[in-house]
C-alpha positions as a printed Julia matrix, in Angstrom:
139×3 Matrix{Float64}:
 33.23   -3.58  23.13
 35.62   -2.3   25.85
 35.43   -2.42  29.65
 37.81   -0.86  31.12
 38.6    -0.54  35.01
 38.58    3.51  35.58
 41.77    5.32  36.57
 41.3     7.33  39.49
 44.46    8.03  40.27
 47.72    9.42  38.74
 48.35   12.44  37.04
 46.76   14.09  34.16
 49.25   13.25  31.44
 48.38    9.21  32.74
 45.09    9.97  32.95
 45.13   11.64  28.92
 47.55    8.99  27.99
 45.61    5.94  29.26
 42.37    7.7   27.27
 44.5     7.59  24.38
 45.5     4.1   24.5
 41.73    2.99  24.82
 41.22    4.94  22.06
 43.77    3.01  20.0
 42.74   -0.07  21.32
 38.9     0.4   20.74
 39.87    1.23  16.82
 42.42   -1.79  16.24
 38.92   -3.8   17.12
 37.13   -2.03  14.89
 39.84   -2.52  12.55
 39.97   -6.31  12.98
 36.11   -7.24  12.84
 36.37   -4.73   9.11
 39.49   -6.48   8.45
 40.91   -3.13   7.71
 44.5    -4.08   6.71
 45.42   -0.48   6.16
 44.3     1.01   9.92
 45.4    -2.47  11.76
 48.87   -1.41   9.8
 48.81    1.94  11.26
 48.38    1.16  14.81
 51.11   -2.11  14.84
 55.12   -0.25  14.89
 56.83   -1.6   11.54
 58.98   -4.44  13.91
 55.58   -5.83  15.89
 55.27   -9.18  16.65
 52.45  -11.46  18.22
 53.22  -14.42  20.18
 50.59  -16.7   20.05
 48.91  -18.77  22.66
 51.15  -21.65  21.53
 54.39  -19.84  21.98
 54.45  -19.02  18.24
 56.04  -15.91  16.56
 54.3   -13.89  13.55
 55.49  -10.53  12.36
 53.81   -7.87  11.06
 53.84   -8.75   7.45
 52.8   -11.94   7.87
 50.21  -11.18   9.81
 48.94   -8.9    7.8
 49.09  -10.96   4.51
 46.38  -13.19   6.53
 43.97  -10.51   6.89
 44.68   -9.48   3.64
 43.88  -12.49   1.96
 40.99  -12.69   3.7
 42.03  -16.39   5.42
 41.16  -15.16   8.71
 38.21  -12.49   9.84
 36.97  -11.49  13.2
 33.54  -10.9   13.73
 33.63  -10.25  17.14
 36.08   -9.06  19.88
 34.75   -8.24  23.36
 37.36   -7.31  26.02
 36.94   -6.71  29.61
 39.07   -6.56  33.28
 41.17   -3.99  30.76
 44.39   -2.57  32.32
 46.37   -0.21  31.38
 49.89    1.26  32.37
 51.64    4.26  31.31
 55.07    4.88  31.74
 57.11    8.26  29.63
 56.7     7.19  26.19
 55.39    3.41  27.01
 52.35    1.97  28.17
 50.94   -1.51  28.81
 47.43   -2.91  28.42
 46.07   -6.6   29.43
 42.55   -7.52  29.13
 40.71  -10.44  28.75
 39.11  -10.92  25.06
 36.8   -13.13  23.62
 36.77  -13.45  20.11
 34.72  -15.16  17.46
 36.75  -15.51  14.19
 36.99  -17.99  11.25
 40.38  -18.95  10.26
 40.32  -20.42   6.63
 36.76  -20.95   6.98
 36.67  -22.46   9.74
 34.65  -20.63  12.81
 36.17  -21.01  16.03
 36.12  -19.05  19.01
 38.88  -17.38  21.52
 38.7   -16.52  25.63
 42.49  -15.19  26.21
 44.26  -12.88  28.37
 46.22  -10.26  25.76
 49.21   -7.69  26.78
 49.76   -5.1   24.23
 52.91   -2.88  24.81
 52.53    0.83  23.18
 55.54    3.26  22.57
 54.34    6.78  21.47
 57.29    7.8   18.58
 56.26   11.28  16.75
 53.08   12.15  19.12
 51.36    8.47  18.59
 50.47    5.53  19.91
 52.02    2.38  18.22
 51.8    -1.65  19.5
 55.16   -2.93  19.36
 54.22   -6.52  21.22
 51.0    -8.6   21.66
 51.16  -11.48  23.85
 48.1   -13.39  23.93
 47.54  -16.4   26.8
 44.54  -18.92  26.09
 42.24  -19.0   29.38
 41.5   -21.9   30.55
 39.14  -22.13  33.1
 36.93  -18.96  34.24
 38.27  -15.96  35.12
């Protein structure tokens, strides 16, 4: 489920372009919690990379290999205090996500701060970065 804090001002190409990045973002969740490889593919640019809460690096493929194997599955990603920023041709989004997932069996849950950079190539939306920052105390 997405919260996000309303845009009331800028102009109507932000306004349409920060729609379409909650758009995006509301089907990569969807994506993860049906561990649709295929859609989550679609929506991360061929040279993403996440950096992990530790500081680690995984690309795309990788990443996707996980899902794929089935080692880890989300079954629930809630974000909230969602911002986003659109530039020409880039925008940014940060929110604060809980998530609970099971990594190789194991359930475990998540309460991070994530930034997602977007770059629209060829009229769409695609994550190039994901930066996620484990939250420590309340926010």
């Amino acid at each position: 489920m997405l919260r996000s804090m309303a845009s009331t001002m800028g102009s109507k190409r932000d306004r349409d372009s920060e729609k379409e990045i909650l758009e995006v973002e509301s089907k990569f969740g969807e994506a993860m919690i049906q561990n649709d490889v295929e859609a989550i593919g679609r929506i991360l640019s061929d040279d993403w990379i996440i950096i992990d809460p530790d500081g680690g690096v995984v690309d795309k493929s990788r990443f996707l290999d996980v899902i794929k194997s089935g080692a880890l599955k989300h079954e629930a990603m809630d974000s909230e205090d969602i911002r986003v920023r659109t530039y020409p041709n880039t925008a940014t989004v940060t929110a604060v996500t809980h998530t609970r997932t099971k990594y190789l069996g194991k359930e475990f849950t998540t309460h991070e701060r994530a930034t997602d950079v977007f770059v629209k190539k060829d009229e769409r939306w695609q994550c190039v970065i994901t930066h996620l920052t484990t939250l420590t105390k309340k926010t």
